[in-house]
N, CA, C and O atoms as a Tinker XYZ file with bonds, in Angstrom:
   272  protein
     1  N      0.831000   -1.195000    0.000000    73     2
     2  CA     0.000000    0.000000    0.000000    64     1     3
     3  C      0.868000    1.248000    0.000000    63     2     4     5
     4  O      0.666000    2.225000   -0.721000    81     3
     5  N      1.728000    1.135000    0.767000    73     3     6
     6  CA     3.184000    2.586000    0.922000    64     5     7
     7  C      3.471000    2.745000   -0.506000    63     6     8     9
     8  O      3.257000    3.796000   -1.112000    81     7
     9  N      3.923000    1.760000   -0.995000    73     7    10
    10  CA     4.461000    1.821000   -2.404000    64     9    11
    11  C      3.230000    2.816000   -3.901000    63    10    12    13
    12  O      3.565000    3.564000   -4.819000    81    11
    13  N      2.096000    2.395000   -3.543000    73    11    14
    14  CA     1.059000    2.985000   -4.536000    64    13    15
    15  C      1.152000    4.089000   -4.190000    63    14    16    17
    16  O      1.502000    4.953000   -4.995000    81    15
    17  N      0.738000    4.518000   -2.300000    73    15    18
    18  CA     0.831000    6.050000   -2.528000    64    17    19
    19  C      2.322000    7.002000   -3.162000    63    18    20    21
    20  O      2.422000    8.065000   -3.776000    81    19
    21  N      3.087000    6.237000   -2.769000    73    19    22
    22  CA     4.418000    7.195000   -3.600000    64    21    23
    23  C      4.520000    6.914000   -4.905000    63    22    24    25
    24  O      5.551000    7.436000   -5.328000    81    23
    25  N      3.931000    6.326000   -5.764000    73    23    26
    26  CA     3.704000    5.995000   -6.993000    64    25    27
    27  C      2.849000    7.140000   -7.130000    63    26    28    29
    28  O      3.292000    7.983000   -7.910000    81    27
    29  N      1.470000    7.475000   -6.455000    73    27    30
    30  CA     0.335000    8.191000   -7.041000    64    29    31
    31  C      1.335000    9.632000   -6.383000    63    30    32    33
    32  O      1.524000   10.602000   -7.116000    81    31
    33  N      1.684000    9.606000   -5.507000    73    31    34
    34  CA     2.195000   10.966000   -5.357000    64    33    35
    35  C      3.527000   11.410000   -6.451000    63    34    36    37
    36  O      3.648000   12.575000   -6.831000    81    35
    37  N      4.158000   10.685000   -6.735000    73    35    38
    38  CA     5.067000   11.055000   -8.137000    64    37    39
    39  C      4.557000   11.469000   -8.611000    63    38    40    41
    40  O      4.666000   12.680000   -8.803000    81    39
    41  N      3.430000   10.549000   -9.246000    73    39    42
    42  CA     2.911000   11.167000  -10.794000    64    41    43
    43  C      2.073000   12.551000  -10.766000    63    42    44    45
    44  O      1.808000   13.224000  -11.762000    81    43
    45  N      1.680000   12.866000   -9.337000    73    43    46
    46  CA     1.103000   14.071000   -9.231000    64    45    47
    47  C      2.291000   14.904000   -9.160000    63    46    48    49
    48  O      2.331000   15.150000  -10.365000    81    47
    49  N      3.178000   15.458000   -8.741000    73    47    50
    50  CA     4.144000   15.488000   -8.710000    64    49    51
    51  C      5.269000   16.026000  -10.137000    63    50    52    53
    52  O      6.032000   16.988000  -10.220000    81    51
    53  N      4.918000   14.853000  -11.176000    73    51    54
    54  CA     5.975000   15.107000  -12.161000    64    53    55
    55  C      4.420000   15.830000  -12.856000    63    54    56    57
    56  O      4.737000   16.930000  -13.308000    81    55
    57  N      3.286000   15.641000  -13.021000    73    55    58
    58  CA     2.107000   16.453000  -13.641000    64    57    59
    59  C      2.434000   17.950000  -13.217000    63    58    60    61
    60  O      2.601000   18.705000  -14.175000    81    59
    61  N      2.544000   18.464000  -12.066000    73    59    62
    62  CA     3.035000   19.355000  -11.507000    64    61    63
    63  C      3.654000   20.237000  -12.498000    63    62    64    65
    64  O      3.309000   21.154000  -13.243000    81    63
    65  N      4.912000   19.457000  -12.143000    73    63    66
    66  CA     6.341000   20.143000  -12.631000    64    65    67
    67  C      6.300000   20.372000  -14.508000    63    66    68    69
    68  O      6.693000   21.366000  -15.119000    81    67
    69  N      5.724000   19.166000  -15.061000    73    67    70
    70  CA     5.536000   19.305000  -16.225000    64    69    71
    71  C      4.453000   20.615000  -16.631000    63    70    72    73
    72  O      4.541000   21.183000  -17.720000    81    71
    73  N      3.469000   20.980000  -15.630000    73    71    74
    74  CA     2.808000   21.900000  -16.186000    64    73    75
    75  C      3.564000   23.308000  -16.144000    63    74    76    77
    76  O      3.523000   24.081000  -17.101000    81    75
    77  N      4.190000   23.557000  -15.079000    73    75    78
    78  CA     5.046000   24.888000  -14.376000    64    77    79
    79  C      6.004000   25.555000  -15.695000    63    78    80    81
    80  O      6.347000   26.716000  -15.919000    81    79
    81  N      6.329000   23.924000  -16.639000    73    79    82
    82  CA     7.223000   24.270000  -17.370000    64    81    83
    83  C      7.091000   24.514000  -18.363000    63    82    84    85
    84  O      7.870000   25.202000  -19.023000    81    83
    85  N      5.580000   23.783000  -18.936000    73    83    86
    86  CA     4.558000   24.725000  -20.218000    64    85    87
    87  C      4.459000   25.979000  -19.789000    63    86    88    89
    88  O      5.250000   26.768000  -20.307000    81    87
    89  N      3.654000   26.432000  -18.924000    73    87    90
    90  CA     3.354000   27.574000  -17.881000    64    89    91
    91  C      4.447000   29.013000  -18.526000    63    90    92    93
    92  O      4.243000   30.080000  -19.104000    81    91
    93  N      5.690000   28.219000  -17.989000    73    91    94
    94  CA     6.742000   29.135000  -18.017000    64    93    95
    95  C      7.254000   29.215000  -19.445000    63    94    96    97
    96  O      7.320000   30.341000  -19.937000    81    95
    97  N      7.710000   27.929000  -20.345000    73    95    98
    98  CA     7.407000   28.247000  -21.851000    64    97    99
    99  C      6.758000   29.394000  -22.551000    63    98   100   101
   100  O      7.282000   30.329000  -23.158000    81    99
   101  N      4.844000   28.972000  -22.219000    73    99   102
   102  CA     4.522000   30.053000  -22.860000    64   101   103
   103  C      4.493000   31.464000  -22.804000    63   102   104   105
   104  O      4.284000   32.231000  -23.743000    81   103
   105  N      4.793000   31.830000  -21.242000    73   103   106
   106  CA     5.117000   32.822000  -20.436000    64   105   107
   107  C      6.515000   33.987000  -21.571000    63   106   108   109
   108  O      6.564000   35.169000  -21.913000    81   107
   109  N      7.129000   33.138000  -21.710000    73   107   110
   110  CA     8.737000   33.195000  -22.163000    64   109   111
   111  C      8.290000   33.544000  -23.504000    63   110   112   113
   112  O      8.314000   34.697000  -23.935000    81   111
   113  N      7.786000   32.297000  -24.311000    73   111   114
   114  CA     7.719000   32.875000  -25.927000    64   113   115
   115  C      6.831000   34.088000  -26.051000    63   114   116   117
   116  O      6.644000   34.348000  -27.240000    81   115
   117  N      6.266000   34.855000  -25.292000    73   115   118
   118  CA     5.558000   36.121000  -25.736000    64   117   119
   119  C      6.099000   37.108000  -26.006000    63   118   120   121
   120  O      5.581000   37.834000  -26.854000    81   119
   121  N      7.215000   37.450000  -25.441000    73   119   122
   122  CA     7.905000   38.851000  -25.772000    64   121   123
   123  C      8.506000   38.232000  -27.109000    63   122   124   125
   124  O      8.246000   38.758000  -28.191000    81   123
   125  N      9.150000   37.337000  -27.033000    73   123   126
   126  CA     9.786000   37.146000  -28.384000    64   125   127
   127  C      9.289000   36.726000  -29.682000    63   126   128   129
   128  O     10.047000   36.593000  -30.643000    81   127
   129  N      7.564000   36.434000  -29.762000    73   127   130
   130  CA     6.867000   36.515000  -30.711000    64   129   131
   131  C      6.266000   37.902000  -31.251000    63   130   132   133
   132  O      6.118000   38.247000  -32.423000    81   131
   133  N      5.835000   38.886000  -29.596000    73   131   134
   134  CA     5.835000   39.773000  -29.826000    64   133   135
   135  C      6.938000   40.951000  -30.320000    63   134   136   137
   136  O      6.568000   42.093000  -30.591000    81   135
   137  N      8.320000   40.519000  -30.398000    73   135   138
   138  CA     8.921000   41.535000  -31.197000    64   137   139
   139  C      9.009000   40.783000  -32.344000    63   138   140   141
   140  O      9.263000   41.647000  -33.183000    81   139
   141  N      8.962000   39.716000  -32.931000    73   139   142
   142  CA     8.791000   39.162000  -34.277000    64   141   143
   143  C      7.947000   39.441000  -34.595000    63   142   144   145
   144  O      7.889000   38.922000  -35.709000    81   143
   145  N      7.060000   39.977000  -34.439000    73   143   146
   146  CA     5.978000   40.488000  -35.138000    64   145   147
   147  C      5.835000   42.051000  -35.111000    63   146   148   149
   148  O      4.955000   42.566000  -35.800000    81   147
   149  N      6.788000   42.937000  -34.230000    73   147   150
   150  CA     6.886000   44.058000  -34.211000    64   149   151
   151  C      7.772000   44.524000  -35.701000    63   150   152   153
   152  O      7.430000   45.464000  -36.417000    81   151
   153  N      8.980000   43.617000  -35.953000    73   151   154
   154  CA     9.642000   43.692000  -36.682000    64   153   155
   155  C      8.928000   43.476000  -38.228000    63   154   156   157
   156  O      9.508000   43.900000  -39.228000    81   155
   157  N      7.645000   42.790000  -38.315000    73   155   158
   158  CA     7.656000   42.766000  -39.146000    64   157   159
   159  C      6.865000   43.487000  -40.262000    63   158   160   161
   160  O      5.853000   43.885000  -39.685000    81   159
   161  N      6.774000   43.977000  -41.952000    73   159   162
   162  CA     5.989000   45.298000  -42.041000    64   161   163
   163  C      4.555000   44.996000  -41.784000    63   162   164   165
   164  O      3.904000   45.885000  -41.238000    81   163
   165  N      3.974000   43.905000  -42.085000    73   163   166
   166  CA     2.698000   43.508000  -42.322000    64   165   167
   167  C      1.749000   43.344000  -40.909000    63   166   168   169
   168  O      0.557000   43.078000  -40.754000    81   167
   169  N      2.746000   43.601000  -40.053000    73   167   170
   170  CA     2.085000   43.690000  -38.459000    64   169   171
   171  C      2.456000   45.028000  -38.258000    63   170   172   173
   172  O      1.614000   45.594000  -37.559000    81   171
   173  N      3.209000   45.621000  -38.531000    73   171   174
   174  CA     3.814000   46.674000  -37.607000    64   173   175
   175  C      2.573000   47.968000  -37.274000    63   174   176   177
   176  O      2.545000   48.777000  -36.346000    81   175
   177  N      1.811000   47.815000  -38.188000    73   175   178
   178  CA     0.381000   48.737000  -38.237000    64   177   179
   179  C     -0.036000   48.105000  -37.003000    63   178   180   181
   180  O      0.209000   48.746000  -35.980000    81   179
   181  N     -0.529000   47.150000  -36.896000    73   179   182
   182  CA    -1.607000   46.910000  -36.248000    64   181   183
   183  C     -1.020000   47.360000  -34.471000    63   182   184   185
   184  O      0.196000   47.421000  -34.287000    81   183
   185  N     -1.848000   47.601000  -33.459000    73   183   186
   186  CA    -1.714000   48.066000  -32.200000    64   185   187
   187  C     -2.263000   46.842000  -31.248000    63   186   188   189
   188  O     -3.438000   46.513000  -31.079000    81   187
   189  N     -1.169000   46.305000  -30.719000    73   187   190
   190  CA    -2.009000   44.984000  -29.993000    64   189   191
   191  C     -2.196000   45.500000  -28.179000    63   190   192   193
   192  O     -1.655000   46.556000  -27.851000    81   191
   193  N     -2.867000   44.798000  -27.262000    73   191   194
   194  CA    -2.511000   45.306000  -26.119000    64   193   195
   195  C     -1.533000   44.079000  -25.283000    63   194   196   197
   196  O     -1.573000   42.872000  -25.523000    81   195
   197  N     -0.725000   44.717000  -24.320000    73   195   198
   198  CA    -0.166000   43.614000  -23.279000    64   197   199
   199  C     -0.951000   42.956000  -22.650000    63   198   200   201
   200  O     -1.843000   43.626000  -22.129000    81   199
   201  N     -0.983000   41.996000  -22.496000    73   199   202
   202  CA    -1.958000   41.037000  -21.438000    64   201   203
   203  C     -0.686000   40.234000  -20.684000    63   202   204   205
   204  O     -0.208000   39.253000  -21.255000    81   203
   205  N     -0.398000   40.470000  -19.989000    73   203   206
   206  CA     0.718000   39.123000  -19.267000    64   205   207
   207  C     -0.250000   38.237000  -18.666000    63   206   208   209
   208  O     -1.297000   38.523000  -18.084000    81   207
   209  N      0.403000   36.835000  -18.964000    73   207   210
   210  CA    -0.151000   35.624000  -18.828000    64   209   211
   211  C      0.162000   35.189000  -17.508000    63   210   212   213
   212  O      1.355000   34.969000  -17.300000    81   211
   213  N     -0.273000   35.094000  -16.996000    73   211   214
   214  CA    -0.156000   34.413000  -15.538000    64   213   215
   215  C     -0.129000   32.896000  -15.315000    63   214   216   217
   216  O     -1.030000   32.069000  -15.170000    81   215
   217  N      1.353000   32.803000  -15.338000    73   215   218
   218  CA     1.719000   31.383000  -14.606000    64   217   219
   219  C      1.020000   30.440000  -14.527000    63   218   220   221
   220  O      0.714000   29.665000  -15.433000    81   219
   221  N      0.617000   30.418000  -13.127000    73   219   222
   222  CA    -0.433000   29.934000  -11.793000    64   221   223
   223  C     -1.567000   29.238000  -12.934000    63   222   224   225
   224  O     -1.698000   28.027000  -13.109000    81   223
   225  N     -2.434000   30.453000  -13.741000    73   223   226
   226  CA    -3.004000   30.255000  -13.905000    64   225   227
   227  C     -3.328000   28.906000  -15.448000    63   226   228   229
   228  O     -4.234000   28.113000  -15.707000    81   227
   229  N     -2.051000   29.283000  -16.089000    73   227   230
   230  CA    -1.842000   28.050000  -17.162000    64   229   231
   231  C     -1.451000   26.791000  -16.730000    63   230   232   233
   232  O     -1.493000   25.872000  -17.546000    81   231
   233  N     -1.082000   26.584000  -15.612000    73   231   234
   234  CA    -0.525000   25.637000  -14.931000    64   233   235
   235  C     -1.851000   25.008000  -14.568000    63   234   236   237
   236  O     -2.023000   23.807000  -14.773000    81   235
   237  N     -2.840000   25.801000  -14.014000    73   235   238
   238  CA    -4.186000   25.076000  -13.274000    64   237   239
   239  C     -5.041000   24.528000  -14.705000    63   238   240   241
   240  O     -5.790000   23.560000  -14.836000    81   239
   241  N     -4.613000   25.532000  -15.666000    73   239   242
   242  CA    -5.417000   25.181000  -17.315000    64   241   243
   243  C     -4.937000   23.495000  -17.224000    63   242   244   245
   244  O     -5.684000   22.519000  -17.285000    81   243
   245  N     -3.707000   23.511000  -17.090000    73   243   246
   246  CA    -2.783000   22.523000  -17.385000    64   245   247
   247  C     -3.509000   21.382000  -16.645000    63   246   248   249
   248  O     -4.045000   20.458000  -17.257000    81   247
   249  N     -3.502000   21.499000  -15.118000    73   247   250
   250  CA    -3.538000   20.412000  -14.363000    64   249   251
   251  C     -5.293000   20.105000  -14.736000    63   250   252   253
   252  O     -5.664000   18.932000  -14.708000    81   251
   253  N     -6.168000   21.050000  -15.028000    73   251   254
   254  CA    -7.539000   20.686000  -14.843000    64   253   255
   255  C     -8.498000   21.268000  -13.893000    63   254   256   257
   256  O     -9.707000   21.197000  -13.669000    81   255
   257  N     -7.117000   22.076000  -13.267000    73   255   258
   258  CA    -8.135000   22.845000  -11.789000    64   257   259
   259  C     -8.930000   23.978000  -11.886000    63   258   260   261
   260  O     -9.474000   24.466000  -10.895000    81   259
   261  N     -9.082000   24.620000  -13.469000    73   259   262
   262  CA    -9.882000   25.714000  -13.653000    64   261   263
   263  C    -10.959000   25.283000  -14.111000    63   262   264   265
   264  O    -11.044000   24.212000  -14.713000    81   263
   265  N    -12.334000   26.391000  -13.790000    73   263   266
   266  CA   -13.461000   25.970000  -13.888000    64   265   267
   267  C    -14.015000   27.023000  -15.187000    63   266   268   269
   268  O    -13.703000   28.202000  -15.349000    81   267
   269  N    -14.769000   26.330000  -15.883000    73   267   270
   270  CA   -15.152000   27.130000  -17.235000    64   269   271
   271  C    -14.341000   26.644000  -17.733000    63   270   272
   272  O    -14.113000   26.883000  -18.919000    81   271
C-alpha cells in the first residue's frame, strides 16, 4: 500500500512540474513573438494590447483545476 501512494504521489508530482514548465514556456515565448511580429511590415500597423499571462493560472489550465 506505501508503495502505490508514492507511486500516485510522483505522478502528481511530475504532472506538476511538467505543467510549471509549459506555464513558463509560454510565459517566455511572448515577448519574443511579440517583437517578431513588431519587426515585421505587415504587423507593424496593427496596435495589440499587453496582457501578461499568468503562470499559476496556465498551470491550473494545465492540471484541470480551472473551472469554465
Amino acid at each position: 500500500m506505501r508503495l502505490a501512494g508514492l507511486a500516485i504521489f510522483g505522478s502528481l508530482l511530475i504532472n506538476m512540474a511538467f505543467g510549471l514548465v509549459v506555464a513558463g514556456a509560454i510565459t517566455a515565448a511572448r515577448p519574443i513573438v511579440a517583437t517578431a511580429l513588431s519587426q515585421c511590415s505587415r504587423h507593424a500597423a496593427s496596435v495589440t494590447v499587453h496582457r501578461p499571462v499568468d503562470a499559476h493560472y496556465l498551470a491550473a489550465v494545465r492540471m484541470g483545476w480551472v473551472v469554465g
